[in-house]
Structure formats: C-alpha cells, structure tokens
C-alpha positions in Angstrom: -1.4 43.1 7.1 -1.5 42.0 3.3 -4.4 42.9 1.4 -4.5 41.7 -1.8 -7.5 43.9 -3.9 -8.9 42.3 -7.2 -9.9 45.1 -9.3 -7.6 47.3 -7.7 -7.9 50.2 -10.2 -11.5 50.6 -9.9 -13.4 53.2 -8.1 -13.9 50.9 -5.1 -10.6 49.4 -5.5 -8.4 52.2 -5.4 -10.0 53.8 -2.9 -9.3 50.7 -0.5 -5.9 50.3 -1.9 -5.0 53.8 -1.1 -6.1 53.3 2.1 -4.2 50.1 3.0 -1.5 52.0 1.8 -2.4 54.9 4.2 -2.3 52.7 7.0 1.3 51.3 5.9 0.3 47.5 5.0 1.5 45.3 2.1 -0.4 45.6 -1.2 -1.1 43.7 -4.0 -3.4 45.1 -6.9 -4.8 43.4 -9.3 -6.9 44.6 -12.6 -7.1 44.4 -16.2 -7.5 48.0 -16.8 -10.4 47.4 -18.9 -12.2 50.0 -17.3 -12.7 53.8 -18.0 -10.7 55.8 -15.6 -8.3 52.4 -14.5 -5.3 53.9 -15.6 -5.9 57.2 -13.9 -6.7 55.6 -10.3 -3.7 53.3 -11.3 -1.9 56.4 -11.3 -3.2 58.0 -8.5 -2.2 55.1 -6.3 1.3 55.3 -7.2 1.4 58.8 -5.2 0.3 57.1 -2.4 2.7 55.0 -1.8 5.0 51.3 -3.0 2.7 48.1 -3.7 2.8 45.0 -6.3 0.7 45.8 -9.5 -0.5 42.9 -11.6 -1.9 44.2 -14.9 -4.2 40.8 -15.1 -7.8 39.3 -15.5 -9.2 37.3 -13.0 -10.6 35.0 -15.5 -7.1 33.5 -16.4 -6.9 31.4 -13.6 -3.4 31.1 -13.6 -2.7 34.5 -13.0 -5.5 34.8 -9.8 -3.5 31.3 -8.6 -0.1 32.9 -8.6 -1.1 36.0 -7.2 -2.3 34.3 -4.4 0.9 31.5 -3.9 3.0 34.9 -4.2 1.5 37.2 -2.1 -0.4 34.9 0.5 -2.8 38.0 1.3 -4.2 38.0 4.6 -7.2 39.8 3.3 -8.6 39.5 0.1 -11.3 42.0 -1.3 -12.6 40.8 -4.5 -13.9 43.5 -6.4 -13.1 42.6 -10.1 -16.0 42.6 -11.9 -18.8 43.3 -14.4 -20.8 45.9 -13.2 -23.4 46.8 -16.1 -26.9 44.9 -16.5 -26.5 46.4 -20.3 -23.2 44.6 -21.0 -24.5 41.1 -19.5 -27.1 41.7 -21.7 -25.6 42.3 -24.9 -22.9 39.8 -23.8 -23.7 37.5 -21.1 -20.7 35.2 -21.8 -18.4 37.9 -20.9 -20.4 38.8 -18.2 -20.5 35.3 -17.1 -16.9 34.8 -17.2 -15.3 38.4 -15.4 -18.1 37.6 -12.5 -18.8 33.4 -11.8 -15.6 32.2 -13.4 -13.3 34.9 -11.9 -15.0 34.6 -8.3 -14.8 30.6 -9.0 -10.6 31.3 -9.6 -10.6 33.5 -6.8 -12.1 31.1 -4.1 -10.2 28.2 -6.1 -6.5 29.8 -5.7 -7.3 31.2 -1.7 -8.5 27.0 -1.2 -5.5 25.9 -2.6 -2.6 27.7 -2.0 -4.1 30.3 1.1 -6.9 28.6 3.2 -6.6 31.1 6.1 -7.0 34.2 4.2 -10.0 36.4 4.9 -12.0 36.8 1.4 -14.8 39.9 1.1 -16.6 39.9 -1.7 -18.2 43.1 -3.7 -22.2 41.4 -4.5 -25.3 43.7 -5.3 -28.6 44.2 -4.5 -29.7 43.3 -7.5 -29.6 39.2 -6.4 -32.8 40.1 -5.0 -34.5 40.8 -8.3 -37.0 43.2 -9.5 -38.9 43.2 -5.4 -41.9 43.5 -7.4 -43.6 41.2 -5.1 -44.1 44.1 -3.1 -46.5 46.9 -2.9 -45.9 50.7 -3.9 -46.9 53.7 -3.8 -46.4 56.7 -6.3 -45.7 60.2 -4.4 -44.8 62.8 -6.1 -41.3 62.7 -6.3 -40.5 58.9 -5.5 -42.1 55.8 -4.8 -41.9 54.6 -1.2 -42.5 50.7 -0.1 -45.0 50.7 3.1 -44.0 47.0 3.4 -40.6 47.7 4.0 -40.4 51.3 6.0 -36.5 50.6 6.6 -35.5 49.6 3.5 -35.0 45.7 2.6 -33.2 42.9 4.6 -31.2 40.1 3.9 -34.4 37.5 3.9 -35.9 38.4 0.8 -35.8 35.7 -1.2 -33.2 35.6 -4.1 -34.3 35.9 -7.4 -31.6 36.4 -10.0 -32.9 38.5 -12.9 -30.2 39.5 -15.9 -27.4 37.7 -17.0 -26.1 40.7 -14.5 -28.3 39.1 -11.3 -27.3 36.0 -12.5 -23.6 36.1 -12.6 -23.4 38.3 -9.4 -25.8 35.6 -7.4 -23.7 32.7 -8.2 -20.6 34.3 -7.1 -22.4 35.5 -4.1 -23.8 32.0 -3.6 -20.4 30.7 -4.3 -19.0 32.8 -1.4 -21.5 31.7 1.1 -21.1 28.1 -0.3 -16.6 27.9 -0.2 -17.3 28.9 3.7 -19.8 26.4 4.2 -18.4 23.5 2.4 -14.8 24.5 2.3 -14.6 26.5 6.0 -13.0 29.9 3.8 -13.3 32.5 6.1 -15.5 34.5 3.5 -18.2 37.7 3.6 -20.4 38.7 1.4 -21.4 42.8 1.1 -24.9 43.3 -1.2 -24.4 46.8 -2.0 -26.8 49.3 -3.2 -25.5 52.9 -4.4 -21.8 53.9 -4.1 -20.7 57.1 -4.5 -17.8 59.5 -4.3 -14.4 60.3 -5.5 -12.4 58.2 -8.1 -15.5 57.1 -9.8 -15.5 57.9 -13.4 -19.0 56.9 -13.8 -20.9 56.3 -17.0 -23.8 55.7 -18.7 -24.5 52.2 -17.6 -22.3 52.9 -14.1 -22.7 55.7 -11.2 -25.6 56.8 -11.3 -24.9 59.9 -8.8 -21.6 60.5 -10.6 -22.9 60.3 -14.2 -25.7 63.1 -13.1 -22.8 65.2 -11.1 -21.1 65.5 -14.4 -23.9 66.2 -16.3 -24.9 68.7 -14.0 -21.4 70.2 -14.5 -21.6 70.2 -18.2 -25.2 71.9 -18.0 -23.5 74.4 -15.7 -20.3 74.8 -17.9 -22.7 75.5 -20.9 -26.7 76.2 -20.8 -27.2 75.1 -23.9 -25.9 71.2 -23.9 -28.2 68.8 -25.2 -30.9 67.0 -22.6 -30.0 64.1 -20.9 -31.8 60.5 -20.7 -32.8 58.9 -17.9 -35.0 55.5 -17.9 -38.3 55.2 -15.9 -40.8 57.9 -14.3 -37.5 59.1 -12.2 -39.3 58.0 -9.1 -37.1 55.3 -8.3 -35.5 55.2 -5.1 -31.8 54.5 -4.2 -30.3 54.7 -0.8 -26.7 56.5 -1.7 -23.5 55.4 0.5 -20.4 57.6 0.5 -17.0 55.9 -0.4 -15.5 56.9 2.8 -17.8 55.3 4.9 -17.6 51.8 2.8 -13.9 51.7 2.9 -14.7 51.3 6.7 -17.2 48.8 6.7 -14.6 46.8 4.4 -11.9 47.1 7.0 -14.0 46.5 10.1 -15.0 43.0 8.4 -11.3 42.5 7.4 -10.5 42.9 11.0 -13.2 41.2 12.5 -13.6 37.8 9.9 -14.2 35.4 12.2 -17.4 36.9 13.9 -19.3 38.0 9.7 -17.8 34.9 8.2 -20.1 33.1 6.0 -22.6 36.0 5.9 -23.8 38.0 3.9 -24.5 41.5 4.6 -26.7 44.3 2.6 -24.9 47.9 2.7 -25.5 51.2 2.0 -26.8 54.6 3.1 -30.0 53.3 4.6 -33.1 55.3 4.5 -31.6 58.7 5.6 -29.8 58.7 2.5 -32.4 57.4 0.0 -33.3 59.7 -2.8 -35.2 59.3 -6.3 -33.3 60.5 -9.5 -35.7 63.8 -9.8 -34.9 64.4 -5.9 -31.0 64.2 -6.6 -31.4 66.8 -9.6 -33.8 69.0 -7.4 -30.2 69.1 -5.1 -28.5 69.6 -7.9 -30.0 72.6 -9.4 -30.3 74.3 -6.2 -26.7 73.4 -4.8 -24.8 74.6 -8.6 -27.5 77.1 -9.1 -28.4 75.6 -12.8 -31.4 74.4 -13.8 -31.3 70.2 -15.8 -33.2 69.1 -19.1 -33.9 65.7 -19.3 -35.8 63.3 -21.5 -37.1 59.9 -20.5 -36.9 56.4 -21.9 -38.3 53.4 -21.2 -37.5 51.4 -18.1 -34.8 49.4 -18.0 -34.9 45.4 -17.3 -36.0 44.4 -14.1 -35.0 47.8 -12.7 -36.2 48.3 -8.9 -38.4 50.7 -8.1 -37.1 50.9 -4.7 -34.0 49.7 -3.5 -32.9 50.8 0.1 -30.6 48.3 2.2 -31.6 48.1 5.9 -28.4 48.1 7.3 -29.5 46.0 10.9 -27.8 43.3 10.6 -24.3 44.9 9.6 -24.8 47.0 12.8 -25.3 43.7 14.8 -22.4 42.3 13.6 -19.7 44.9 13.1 -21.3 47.8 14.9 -21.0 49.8 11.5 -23.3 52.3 10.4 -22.9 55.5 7.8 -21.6 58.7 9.4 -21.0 60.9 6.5 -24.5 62.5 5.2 -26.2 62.2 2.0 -25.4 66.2 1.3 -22.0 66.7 2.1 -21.0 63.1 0.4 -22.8 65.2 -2.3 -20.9 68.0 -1.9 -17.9 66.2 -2.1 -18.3 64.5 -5.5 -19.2 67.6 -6.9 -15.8 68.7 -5.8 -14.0 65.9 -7.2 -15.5 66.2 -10.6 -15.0 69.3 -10.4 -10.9 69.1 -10.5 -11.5 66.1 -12.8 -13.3 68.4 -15.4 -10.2 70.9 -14.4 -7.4 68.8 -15.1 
C-alpha cells in the first residue's frame, strides 16, 4: 500500500506514518513543520524506517497536486490542519486557508490526477457547535447530559461556531460532498479527545497532555506557579488513546468501500469520559503531587459535554476502543516523562 499522510509530522501524523512504516508500505509525508514538536516527530520517523518527505503546505496547491501525480497514494489521510479555536480567532484567514483551502487542494489534486485513492479526513466535534440545545446537569465534579446517556451521535444537527467550527465544517462538508458529487471514495472521522505519545501539546492543543506536563512540572518543583484553566472544570471529554485511533484509521483505509461517504464520530466513548478536575484528581493521586490551579472565563462556544457515541463506527467497521482511559494515562505520563528527560 501507499499512504500518503498530509500533516505527517503531527502528533496524529507521525504516529500513523510510523505505523505504515511498521507494516512495510510506501510513504509519503507531507507538513510544513509549522508546528511545535514537527521537527522532533520528523525525526523520530526517520528511525523508523525510508519514506518521501515533502517539507510543504497544503495551501499551495501546486505542491498538494504534485504530491499526488507523484506518489498516486492509495490511501490518503488528511491531517494538515489548524487545530486551535484561539488562532481562527485571532486569524480566521489563516485558519480559513490551512483548513477549507487546503482540504479543497486536497480533494482537487486526488479528482484530478488520483480518482481511486481512498481519502480520510481528520474533522472535529466541534462542527456540532456549542450542544447547548440540550439539557444539563451540574454534579459535583462534571456535568452529565440525561438527553444523551451515550454520548452524542452523528444526527445532531450541524452548527458551525468559530472561524475554527467554520473552516473544519466546510472541509468536512466538502468531504461528504467530493463523494457525493464526484464518487471520491472519501470518510470523514469527527473526533473528540486524542491522546498519547508524540503529542507536544500546548496551551490551545492537548488538553490531557498540556495537564500531564504540568502535572510533571508541579511534581519536578512544588513551588511552580498555578495553572489556568477556563470554565467551572466540569466539562466533560471522552479521551481516546493514539493507539487505538491509528486502528480505526487503518480499518477504514482497508475497508473504503463499505464507510465511504460517511462520516463517523470517534473517541473513547463514555467509559473514558472525564471532566478536567476528574483528570487532575488521577493525576495527583497517580504522581502523588497535589495541582494549583486558577480559573478564567469560558472559552467561545466551548461544550460542556462532548462524548462521541461511537455506534455507528462499530456498525460499520466493527471498531471500538480497547486500551482504557487509565493505562492510556499511564502511558502519556511515561512519554512525557522521557520527553522532560531528554
């Protein structure tokens, strides 16, 4: 197989590439290495094994087209992206431009030069907006959504909130649309949280990771400065392990012509939600340290709740997470662990 990976030095990215590699196919990466912690996954991947690196940007459209006439992937995961609500606010042009007009290039080059390729496309949860059109309730330590006990399916209605929601739902739309219209053997993968190792998270990315290494800092020294979070700290993620999304990515790869055209909502489901004061509760008591934190005001249209219910993935590819909430935990503590070692 030839998997060609679009953001290919990204924590998603170069865990997939390094596991195409793994399995011995052809490789072609693609990424700007705009990102923190690019050049270190870029790196990485070069222990694991020979592939084509294109130090590019998916919004030149020349560059995406070539790639594609080159390579002819039989697979192409398009991860390239911006991934920040704060940066599409402070500069939705930008925003607009890495996520509508690179997906736009992206579809544009595979319908040109590459019609049968199989096209997967990293979307997010946050297409659906804000989901306050549905009722909470406070608990102590999260809010939970009686009127969605398994999390939140693929029929709730759209509603594009952020430059973010906006950029990321027309190149999910666009996905959906190039199949349609077009017959491109595309999927479409609405993800909630992410997690795990090769993920230099920050402020405005990684939520689980940015906390690990804060925990880790508060560990290193007890006297480092409180940390921010926005909100009450009640809001709910479901978390997904890296491992266990680099299958769900292959099984579609393998299995196009049965998800084609659809669009799926991934993550850890509700055995593997958690609130951001239940995932620093872990914390303390798995380091042994005890977390300061301040809070600030919500962000924009941030979700109280957003956990995928991961039926109709299961339907369709039989996939469902295996690795647990706690060790995936365990595990990124680990990695950030050597990271902060190196």
């Amino acid at each position: 197989m030839r998997y060609l990976i679009t953001g290919g030095c990204g924590f998603l990215g170069s865990n997939l590439a390094a596991e195409a590699l793994r399995r011995g196919d052809e490789l072609c990466v693609i990424d700007n290495l705009y990102r923190v912690g690019s050049r270190e996954n870029l790196a990485w991947l070069r222990t694991k094994g020979e592939f084509l690196n294109i130090e590019g940007d998916v919004r030149d459209a020349a560059t995406v087209m070539n790639a594609v006439a080159d390579f002819r992937p039989d697979v192409v995961f398009h991860l390239a992206g911006q991934v920040a609500m704060t940066t599409s606010i402070k500069d939705p042009r930008l925003d607009f431009e890495i996520n509508a007009l690179g997906t736009l290039n992206v579809l544009e080059a595979v319908r040109s030069v590459s019609p049968k390729s199989a096209v997967i496309y990293s979307s997010t949860n946050k297409v659906y907006g804000d989901l306050e059109q549905f009722h909470y309730d406070e608990q102590p330590t999260r809010y939970v959504c009686p009127d969605a006990p398994n999390g939140f399916g693929e029929g709730v209605p759209l509603d594009f909130h952020s430059p973010y929601g906006c950029s990321k739902g027309a190149a999910d739309q666009y996905m959906l649309d190039y199949h349609r219209i077009f017959g491109l053997h595309t999927a479409v993968f609405r993800h909630s949280s992410i997690f795990g190792g090769r993920q230099f998270s920050t402020e405005d990315q990684g939520w689980v990771g940015w906390f690990v290494r804060k925990a880790l800092e508060r560990l290193a020294d007890p006297t480092t400065a409180p940390f921010t979070i926005c909100g009450t700290g009640k809001q709910v993620r479901d978390v997904l392990f890296v491992d266990d999304l680099i299958a769900c990515y292959f099984s579609a790869a393998a299995n196009i012509q049965a998800c084609q055209g659809q669009a799926f909502n991934i993550g850890g489901g509700m055995a593997n939600s958690l609130s951001l004061v239940e995932l620093f509760a872990h914390l303390e008591a798995h380091l042994d340290v005890k977390l300061s934190y301040e809070g600030l005001p919500w962000r924009c249209s941030d979700q109280r709740i957003f956990v995928a219910d991961t039926q109709k993935v299961r339907d369709y590819l039989g996939w469902q997470p295996r690795i647990s909430m706690a060790e995936g935990l365990a595990r990124m503590i680990d990695w950030a662990r050597e990271c902060a070692n190196d």
